[in-house]
C-alpha positions as CSV (number, residue, x, y, z in Angstrom):
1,X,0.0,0.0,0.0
2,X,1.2,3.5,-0.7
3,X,1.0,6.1,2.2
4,X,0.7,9.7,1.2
5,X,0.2,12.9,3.2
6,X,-2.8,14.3,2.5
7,X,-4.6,17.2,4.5
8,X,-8.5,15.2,3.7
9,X,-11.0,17.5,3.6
10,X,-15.1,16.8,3.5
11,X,-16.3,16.4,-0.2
12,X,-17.1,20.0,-2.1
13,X,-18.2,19.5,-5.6
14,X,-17.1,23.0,-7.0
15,X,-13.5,22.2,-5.8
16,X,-13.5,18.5,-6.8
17,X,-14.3,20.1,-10.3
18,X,-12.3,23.2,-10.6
19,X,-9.2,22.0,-8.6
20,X,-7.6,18.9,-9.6
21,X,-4.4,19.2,-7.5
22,X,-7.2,19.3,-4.4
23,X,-9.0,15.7,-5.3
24,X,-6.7,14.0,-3.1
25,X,-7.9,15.5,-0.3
26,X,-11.5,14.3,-0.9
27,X,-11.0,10.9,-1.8
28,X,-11.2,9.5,2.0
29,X,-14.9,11.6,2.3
30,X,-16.3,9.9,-1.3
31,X,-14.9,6.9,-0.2
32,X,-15.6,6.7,3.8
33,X,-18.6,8.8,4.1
34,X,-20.7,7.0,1.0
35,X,-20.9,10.4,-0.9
36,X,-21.6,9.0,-4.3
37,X,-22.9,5.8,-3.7
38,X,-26.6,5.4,-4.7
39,X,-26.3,8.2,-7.3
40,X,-27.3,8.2,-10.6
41,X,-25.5,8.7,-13.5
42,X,-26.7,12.8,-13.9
43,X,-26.0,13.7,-10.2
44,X,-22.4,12.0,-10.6
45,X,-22.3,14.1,-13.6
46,X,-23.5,17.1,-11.5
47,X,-20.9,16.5,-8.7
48,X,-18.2,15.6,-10.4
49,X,-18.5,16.6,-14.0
50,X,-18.2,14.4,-17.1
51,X,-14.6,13.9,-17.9
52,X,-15.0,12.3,-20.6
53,X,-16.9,9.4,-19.7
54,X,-19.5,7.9,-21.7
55,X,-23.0,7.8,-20.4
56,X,-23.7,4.0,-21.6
57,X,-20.6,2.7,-20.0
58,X,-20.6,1.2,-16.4
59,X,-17.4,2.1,-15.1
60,X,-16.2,5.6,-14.7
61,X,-13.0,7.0,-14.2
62,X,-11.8,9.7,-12.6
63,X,-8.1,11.6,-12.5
64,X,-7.1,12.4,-9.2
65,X,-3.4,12.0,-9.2
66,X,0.3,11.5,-10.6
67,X,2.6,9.9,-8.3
68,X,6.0,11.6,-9.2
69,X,7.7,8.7,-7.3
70,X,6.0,6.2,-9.3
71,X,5.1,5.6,-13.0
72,X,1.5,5.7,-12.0
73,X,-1.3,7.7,-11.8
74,X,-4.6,7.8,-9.3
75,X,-8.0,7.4,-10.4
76,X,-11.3,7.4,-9.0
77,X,-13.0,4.6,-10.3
78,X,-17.4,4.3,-9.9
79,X,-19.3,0.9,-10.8
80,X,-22.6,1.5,-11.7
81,X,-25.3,-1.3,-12.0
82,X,-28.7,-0.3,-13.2
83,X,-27.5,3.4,-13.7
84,X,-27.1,3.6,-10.1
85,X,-23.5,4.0,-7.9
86,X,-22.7,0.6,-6.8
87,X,-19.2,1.0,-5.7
88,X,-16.6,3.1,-5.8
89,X,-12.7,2.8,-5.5
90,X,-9.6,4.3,-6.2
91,X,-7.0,3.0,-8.9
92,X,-3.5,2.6,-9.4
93,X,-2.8,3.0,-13.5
């Protein structure tokens, strides 16, 4: 596992969207507090934009993250079933 220091913050949508070098710092609220699960596809759009995922896929992807001491990057990843959050986790890529 990878340890990083991170100042976590609670979950703001305007900054998840507007300031990617923040998103680290709200991973441990989407993840630990539930904020995304149960969604649908359009208030995950809402909260965290679009990014370039497509709306008939199942599994999203988000940037969060380069690792400078690492060749890898951080994502966000959400599972939908039925067009409804069903899990999300974060991603080494």
């Amino acid at each position: 596992m990878i340890a990083l220091r991170v100042r976590h913050c609670s979950f703001e949508s305007s900054l998840w969207k507007n300031s990617r070098d923040q998103r680290i710092s709200h991973l441990k609220s989407i993840l630990d507090g539930g904020v995304l699960l149960s969604k649908s596809k359009e208030e995950i759009m809402e909260l965290l934009g679009d990014e370039y995922n497509h709306y008939y896929v199942d599994q999203w992807k988000y940037f969060v993250r380069d690792l400078k001491s690492l060749p890898y990057k951080i994502y966000l990843e959400i599972e939908f079933r039925n067009n409804i959050v069903a899990d999300c986790r974060v991603k080494l890529i």
